[in-house]
C-alpha positions as CSV (number, residue, x, y, z in Angstrom):
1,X,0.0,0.0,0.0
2,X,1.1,3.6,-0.9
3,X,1.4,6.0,2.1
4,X,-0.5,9.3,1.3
5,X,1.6,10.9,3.8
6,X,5.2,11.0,1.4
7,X,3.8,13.4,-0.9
8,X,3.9,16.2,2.1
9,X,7.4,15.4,3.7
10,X,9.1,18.1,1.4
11,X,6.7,20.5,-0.3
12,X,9.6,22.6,-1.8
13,X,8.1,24.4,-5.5
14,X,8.4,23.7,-9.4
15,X,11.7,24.3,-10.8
16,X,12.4,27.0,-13.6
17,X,13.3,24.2,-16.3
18,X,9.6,22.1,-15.2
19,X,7.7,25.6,-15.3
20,X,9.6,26.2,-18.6
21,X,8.4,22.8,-20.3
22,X,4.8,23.7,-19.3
23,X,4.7,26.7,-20.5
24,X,6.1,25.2,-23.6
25,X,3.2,22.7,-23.4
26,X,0.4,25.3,-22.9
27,X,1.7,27.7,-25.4
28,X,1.7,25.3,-27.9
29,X,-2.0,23.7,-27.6
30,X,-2.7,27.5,-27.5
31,X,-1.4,27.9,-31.1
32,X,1.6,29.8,-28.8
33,X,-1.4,32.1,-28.3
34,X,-1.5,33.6,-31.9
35,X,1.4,35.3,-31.8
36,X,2.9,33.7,-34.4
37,X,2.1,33.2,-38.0
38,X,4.1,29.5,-38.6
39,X,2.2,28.1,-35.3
40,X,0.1,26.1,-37.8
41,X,0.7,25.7,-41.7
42,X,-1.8,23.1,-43.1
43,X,-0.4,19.8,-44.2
44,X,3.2,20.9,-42.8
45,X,3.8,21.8,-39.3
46,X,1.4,22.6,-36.2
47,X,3.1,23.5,-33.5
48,X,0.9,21.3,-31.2
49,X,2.7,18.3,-31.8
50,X,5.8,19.6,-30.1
51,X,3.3,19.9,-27.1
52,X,2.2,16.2,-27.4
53,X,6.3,15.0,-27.8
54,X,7.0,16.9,-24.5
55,X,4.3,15.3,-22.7
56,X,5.3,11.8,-24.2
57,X,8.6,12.2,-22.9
58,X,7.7,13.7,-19.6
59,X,4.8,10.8,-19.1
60,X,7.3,8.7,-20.1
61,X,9.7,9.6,-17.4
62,X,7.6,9.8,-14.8
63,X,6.7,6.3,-15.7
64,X,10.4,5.4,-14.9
65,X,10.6,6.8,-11.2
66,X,9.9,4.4,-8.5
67,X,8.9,7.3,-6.2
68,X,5.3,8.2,-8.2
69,X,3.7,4.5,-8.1
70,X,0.8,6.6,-6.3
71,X,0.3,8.1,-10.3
72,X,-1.2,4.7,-11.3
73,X,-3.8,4.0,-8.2
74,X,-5.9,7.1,-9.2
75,X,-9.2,6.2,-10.6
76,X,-9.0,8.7,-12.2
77,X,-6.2,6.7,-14.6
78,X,-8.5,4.4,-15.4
79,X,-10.7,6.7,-16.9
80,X,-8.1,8.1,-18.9
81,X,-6.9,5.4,-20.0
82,X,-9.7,3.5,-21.2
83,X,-10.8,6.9,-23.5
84,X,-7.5,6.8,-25.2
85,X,-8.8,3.2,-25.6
86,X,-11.9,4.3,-27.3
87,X,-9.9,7.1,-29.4
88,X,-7.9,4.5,-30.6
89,X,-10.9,1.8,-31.9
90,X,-12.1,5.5,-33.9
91,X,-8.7,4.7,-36.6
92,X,-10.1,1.1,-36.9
93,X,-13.6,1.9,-37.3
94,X,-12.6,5.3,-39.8
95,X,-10.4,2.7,-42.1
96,X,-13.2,0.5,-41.9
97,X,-16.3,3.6,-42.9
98,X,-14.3,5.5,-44.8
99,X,-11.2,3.5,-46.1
100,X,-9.0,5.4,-44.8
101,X,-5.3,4.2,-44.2
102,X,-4.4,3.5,-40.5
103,X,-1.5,5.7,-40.6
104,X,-3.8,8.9,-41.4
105,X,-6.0,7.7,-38.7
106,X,-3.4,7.3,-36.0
107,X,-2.4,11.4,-37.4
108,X,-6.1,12.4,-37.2
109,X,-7.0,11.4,-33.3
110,X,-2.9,12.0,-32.1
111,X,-3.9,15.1,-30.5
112,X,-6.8,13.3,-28.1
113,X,-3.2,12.0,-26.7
114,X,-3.1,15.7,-24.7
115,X,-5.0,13.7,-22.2
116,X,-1.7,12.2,-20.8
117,X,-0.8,15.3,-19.7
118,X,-2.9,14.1,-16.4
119,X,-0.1,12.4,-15.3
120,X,1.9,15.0,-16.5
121,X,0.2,17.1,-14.0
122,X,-0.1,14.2,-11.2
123,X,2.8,14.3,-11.3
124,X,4.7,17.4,-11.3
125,X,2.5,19.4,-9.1
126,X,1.8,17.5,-6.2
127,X,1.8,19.5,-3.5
128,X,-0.2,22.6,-1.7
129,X,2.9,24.9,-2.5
130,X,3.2,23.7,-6.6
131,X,-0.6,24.0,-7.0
132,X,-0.6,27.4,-5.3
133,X,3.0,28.4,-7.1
134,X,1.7,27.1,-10.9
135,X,-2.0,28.6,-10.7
136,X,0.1,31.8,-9.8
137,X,1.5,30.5,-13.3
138,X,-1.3,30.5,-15.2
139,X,-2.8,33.9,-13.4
140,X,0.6,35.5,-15.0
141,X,-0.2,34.4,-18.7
142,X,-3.1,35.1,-18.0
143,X,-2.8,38.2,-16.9
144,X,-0.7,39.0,-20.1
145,X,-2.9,37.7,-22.4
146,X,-5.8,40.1,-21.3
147,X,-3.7,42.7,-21.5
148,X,-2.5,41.9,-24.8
149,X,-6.0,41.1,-25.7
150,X,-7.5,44.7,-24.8
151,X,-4.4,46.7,-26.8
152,X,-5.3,44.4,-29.9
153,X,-9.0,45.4,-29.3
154,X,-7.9,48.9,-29.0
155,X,-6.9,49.0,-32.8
156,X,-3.1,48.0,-32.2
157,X,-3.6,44.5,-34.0
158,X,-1.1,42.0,-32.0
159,X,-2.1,38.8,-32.9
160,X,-2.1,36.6,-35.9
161,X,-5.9,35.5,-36.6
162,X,-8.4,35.5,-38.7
163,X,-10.9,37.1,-35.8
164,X,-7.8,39.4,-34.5
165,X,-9.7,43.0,-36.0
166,X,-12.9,41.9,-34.4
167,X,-15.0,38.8,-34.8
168,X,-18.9,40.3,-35.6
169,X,-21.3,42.3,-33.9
170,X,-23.0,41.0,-30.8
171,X,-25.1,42.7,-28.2
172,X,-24.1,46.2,-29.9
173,X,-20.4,45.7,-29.4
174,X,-17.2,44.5,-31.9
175,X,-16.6,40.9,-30.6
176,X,-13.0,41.1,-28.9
177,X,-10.6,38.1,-29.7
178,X,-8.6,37.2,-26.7
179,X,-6.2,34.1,-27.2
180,X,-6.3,31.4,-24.4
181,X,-9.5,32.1,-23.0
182,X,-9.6,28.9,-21.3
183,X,-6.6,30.3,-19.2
184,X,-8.4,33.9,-18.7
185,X,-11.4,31.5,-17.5
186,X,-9.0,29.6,-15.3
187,X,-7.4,32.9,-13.8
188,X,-10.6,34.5,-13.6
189,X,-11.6,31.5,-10.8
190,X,-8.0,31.7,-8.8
191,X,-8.3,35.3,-8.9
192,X,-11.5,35.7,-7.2
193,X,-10.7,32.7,-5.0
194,X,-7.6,34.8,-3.3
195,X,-10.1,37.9,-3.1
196,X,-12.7,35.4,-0.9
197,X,-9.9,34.2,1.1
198,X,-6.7,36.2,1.4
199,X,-7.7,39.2,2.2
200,X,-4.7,40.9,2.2
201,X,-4.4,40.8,-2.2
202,X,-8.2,42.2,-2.1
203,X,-6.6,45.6,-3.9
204,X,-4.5,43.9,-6.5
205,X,-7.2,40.7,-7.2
206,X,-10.5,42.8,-7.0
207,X,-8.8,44.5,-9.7
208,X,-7.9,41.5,-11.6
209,X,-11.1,39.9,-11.1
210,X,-12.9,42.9,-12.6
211,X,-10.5,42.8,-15.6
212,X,-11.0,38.8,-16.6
213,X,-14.6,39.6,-15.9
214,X,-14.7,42.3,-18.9
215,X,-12.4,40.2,-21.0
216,X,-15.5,37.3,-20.6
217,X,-17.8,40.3,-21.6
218,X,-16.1,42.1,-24.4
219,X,-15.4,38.3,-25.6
220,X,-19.0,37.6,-26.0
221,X,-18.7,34.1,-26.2
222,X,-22.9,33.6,-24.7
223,X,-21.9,29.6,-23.4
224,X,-18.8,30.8,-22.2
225,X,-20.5,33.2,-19.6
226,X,-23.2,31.3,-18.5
227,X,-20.8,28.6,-17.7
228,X,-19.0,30.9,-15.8
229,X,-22.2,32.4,-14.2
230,X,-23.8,29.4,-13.5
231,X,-20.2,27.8,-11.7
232,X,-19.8,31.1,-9.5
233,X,-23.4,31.1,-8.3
234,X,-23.5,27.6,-7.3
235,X,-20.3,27.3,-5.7
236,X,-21.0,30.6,-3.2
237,X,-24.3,29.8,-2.4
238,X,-23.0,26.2,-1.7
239,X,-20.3,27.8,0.6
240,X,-22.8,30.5,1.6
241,X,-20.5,33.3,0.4
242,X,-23.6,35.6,-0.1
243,X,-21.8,38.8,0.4
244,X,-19.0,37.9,-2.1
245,X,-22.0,36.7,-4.6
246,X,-23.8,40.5,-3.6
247,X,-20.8,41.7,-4.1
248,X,-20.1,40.5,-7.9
249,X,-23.6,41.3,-9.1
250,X,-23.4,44.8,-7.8
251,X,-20.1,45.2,-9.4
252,X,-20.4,43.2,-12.8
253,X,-23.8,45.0,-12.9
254,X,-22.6,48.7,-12.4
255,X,-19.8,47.8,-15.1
256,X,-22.5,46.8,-17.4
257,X,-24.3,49.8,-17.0
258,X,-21.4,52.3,-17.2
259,X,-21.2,50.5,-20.8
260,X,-24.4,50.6,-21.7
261,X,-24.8,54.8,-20.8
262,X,-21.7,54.8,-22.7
263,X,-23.4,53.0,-25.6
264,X,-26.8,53.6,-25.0
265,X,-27.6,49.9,-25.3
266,X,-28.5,47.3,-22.4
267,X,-25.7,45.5,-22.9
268,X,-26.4,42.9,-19.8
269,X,-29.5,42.2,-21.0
270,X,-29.2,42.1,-24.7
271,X,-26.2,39.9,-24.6
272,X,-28.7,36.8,-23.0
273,X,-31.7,38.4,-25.1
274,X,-29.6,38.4,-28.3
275,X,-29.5,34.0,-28.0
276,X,-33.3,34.1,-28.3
277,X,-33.8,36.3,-31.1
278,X,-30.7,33.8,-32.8
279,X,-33.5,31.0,-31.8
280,X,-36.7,32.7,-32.5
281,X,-35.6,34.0,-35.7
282,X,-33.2,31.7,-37.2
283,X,-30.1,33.7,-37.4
284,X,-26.6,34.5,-36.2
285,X,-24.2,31.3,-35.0
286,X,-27.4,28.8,-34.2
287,X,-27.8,28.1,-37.9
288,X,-24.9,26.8,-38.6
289,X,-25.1,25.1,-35.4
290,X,-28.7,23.2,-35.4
291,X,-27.3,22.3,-39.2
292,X,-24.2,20.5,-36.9
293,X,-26.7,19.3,-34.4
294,X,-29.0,17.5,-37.2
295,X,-25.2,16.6,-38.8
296,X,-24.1,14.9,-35.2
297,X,-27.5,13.1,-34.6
298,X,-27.5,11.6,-38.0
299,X,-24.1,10.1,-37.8
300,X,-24.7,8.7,-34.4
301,X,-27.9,7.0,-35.3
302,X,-25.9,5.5,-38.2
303,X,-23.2,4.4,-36.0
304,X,-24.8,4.3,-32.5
305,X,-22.5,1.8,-29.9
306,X,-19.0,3.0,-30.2
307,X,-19.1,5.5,-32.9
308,X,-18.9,7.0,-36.2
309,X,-15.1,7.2,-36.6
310,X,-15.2,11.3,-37.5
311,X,-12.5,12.1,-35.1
312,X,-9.9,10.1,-36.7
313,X,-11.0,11.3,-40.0
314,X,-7.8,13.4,-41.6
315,X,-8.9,15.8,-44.6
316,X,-6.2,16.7,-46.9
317,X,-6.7,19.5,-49.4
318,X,-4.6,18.1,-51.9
319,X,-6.5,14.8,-52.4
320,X,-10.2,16.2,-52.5
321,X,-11.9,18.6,-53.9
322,X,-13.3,22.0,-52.3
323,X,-16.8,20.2,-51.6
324,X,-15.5,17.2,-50.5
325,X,-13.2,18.9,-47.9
326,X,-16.1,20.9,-47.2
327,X,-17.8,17.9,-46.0
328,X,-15.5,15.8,-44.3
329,X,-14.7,18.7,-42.1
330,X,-18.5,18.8,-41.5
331,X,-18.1,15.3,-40.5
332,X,-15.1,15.7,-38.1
333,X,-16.4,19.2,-36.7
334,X,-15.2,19.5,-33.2
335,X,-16.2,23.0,-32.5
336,X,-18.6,25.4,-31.5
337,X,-20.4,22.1,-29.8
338,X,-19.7,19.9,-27.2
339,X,-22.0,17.1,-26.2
340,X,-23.9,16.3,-29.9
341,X,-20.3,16.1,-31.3
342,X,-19.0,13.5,-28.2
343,X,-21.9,11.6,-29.4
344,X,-21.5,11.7,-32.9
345,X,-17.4,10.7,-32.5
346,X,-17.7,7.8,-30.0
347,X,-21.1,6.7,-29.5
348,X,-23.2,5.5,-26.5
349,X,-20.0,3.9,-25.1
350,X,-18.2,7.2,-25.3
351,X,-21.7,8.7,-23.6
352,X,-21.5,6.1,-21.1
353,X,-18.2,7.1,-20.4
354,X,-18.1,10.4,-19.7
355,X,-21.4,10.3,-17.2
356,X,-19.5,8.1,-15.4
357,X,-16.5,10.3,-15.4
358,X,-19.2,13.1,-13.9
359,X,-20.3,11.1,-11.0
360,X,-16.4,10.2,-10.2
361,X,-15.9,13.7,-10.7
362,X,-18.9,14.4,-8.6
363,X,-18.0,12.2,-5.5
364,X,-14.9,13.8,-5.6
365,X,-16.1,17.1,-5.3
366,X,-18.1,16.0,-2.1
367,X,-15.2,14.3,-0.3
368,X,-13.5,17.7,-0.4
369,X,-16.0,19.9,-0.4
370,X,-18.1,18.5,3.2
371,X,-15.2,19.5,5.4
372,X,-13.6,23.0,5.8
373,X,-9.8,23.0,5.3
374,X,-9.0,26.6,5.2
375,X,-5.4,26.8,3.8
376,X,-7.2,24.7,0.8
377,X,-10.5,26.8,0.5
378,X,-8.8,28.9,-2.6
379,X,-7.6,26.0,-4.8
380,X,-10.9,23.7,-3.8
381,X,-12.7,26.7,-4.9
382,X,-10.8,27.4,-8.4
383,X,-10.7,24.0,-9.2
384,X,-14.3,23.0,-8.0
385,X,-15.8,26.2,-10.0
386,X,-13.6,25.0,-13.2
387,X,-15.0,22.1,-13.4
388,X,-18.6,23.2,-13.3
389,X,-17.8,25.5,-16.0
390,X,-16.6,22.7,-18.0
391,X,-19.8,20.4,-17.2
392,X,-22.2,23.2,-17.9
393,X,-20.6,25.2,-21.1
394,X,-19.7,21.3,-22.7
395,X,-23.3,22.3,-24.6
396,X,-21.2,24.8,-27.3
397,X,-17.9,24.5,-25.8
398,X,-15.5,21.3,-26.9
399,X,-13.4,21.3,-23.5
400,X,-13.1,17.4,-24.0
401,X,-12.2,17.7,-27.5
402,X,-9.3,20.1,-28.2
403,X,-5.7,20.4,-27.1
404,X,-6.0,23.6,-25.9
405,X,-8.7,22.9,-23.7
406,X,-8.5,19.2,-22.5
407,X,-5.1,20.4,-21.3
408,X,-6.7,22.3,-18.9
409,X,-9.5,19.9,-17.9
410,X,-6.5,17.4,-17.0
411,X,-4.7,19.8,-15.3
412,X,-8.0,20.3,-13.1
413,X,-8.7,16.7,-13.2
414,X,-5.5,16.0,-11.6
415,X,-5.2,18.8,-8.7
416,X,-9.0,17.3,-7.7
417,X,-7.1,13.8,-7.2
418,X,-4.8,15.6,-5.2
419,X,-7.0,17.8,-3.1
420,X,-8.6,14.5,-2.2
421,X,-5.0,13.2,-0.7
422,X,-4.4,16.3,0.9
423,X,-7.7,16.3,2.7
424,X,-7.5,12.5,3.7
425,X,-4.1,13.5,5.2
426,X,-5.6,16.8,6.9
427,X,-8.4,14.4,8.6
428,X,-5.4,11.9,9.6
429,X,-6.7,9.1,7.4
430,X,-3.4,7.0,5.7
C-alpha cells in the first residue's frame, strides 16, 4: 500500500526548467497564443505536436521513477486510460467507414493523446505549494494575455488570426478576440478565489477579477458566460458566500451599466436576449449550429454503440476537392459544440463514459467539499468552480475535444485527485 503521507514530507516548489516545459506545453496547444504566424501551416507543421512529444517524454519519465507509483492507483487513470482506448478503436472503425489508411487515422485522433498530460500534471504538481506556485503561473499568462488582448482590441492589432480586428457584432459591441480564453477562465476562478480568502491581495485581485470579468464580456462568447455564471453562483451559495456573490452582481452590474450609458444599449441584457432572437428567428451562429446538431445526430444514429469514426478522419486539401473537404470537415467538426459532437465521434460507449467520469468527478467534489480546510479553500474553490464550468458550457464548448482545452481539464482533473489526498491527510486518514 502507498502511504499518502510521502507526498507532504518536502513541499519545496516547481523548478524553472519544469515551469519552462509547461509553458512550452500550454503555449503550444494554445497555437503559442496567436502570436505567431508559422504556429500552424496546413499539411506541414502545427506546432501542437511539439506539445504532445514533451508530454510523451515527460509521461514517459515519470513512468520510470519508483517514487510516483501513487500516479497509477488514481481512478482517475483508469478513466483516462480506457478513452485513449476508445480514441484509438475510432482509426479502426474510420479505415473500416471511410477506407482510410491506419496511418492517417493514428495522425487524425494524435492530438486526443493531450489527455496524458494528467499524469503529467499528477505528477509534477503534487503539492499545496506547486498547485498554489503554478496557478500563480497560469494567473501570469493570464494576466498578459488580457492585456494583450485589450491593446489588440484597441486597434493595435497584435495577434495573428483570422478574428484578431474583431470577430462580428453582438449585443451592440465588436466581438474582442482574446487568445487562451480557457486560461483567462482559469485565472478568472483563482483570482477571485484569493479575493474570498486572502484578504490581504483584495486591492491587486479585485482588480484583476474585474478585468478577466470584462475580457468574458467584451469576448461575448454567450456559453462561455453562463458557464461561468452558473459555476460562480452555485459554488457561493453552496459555501454560503452571499456577500461575495452580492458583491459580484453589484459590481459586474454597475460595469455593465457604465457601458451601456456609454453606448446607450442594455448590454447585460441584450447579450442573454440576443440567443433568443438567434433562436426565434433563425439567425446569427445557431444556424450553422442546429445544421451541426441535425449533422451529429445523423451520424450517431448511423453508427450508434462506439461511434462514427469522424474524429480520426484526416482531410487533406490536396487529395479532395473544395466540396468534398467541405464535407469531411462537416463530418469531423469538433467546434462550436460539445456534447452532440461526443456523441457523434464515439457513440453510447463514449456517452456512457463520460457520465461516469461526472459522478467520479462528482463524488470527488463531495469528499472535499463537506469539510472546511481553510489553507485549501482557494484551490478547492478554483478548481471545483472549473470544473462546473466545464460540465455546464460542454453544450457549445469542446473542452473534451481540443488540445487547448483538455489540457486544462486534465490539469483540473488531476489537482482534484490531489486535493482528495491532501484532505484524507488533513483528517489523519493513511
Amino acid at each position: 500500500m502507498v502511504n499518502n503521507k510521502q507526498n507532504y514530507a518536502s513541499p519545496g516548489k516547481l523548478g524553472n526548467p519544469t515551469l519552462f516545459i509547461l509553458l512550452v506545453v500550454i503555449a503550444s496547444a494554445n497555437y503559442l497564443f496567436d502570436l505567431t504566424t508559422w504556429a500552424h501551416i496546413q499539411g506541414k507543421f502545427n506546432v501542437r505536436d511539439i506539445g504532445l512529444v514533451l508530454i510523451g517524454i515527460t509521461f514517459f519519465s515519470l513512468f520510470l521513477r519508483k517514487n510516483t507509483r501513487i500516479i497509477w492507483h488514481q481512478a482517475t487513470s483508469i478513466f483516462v486510460f480506457t478513452f485513449l482506448i476508445i480514441v484509438l478503436l475510432q482509426v479502426s472503425i474510420v479505415a473500416i467507414i471511410y477506407r482510410q489508411s491506419l496511418i492517417d487515422g493514428f495522425i487524425g485522433v494524435r492530438h486526443e493523446f493531450y489527455y496524458l498530460s494528467f499524469f503529467v500534471f499528477l505528477g509534477l504538481i503534487d503539492t499545496k505549494e506547486k498547485i498554489i506556485q503554478f496557478f500563480d503561473f497560469i494567473f501570469i499568462i493570464g494576466t498578459v494575455l488580457s492585456i494583450l488582448g485589450l491593446i489588440n482590441y484597441s486597434g493595435i492589432i497584435i495577434f495573428h488570426h483570422k478574428w484578431a480586428e474583431g470577430h462580428g457584432i453582438r449585443a451592440g459591441i465588436v466581438r474582442a478576440y482574446f487568445p487562451g480564453m480557457d486560461i483567462i477562465t482559469l485565472s478568472l476562478f483563482w483570482s477571485l478565489a484569493k479575493f474570498i480568502f486572502i484578504k490581504k491581495m483584495r486591492p491587486i485581485t479585485g482588480i484583476t477579477t474585474l478585468m478577466f470579468f470584462l475580457v468574458h464580456f467584451l469576448r461575448q462568447t454567450r456559453g462561455r458566460l453562463v458557464g461561468v455564471a452558473v459555476a460562480l453562483i452555485a459554488f457561493l451559495v453552496y459555501n454560503k458566500q452571499f456577500k461575495v456573490l452580492v458583491t459580484l452582481i453589484l459590481a459586474f452590474s454597475l460595469t455593465a451599466g457604465i457601458l451601456s450609458l456609454t453606448m446607450k444599449k442594455n448590454l447585460l441584457l441584450s447579450t442573454f436576449s440576443s440567443t433568443v432572437d438567434d433562436l426565434t428567428k433563425k439567425e446569427g451562429t445557431w444556424v450553422p449550429r442546429m445544421d451541426q446538431i441535425r449533422l451529429d445526430i445523423q451520424l450517431f444514429l448511423k453508427h450508434p454503440f462506439i461511434g462514427s469514426g469522424t474524429s480520426a478522419l484526416r482531410v487533406k486539401g490536396n487529395e479532395v476537392t473544395r466540396k468534398q473537404a467541405m464535407k469531411l470537415k462537416a463530418l469531423r467538426s469538433q467546434e462550436d459544440l460539445g456534447y452532440t459532437h461526443w456523441l457523434k465521434s464515439y457513440g453510447v460507449v463514449g456517452f456512457v463514459w463520460l457520465i461516469f467520469l461526472y459522478i467520479h468527478i462528482a463524488r470527488n467534489i463531495w469528499r472535499i467539499t463537506r469539510r472546511k480546510y481553510l489553507p485549501l479553500e482557494p484551490i478547492i474553490f478554483t478548481v471545483v468552480g472549473y470544473l462546473i464550468f466545464v460540465v455546464i458550457s460542454f453544450v457549445t464548448l469542446p473542452h473534451l475535444m481540443r488540445p487547448d482545452q483538455i489540457i486544462l481539464f486534465c490539469l483540473v482533473l488531476a489537482l482534484l485527485e490531489r486535493l482528495q489526498e491532501m484532505c484524507r491527510h488533513e483528517a489523519g486518514v493513511s
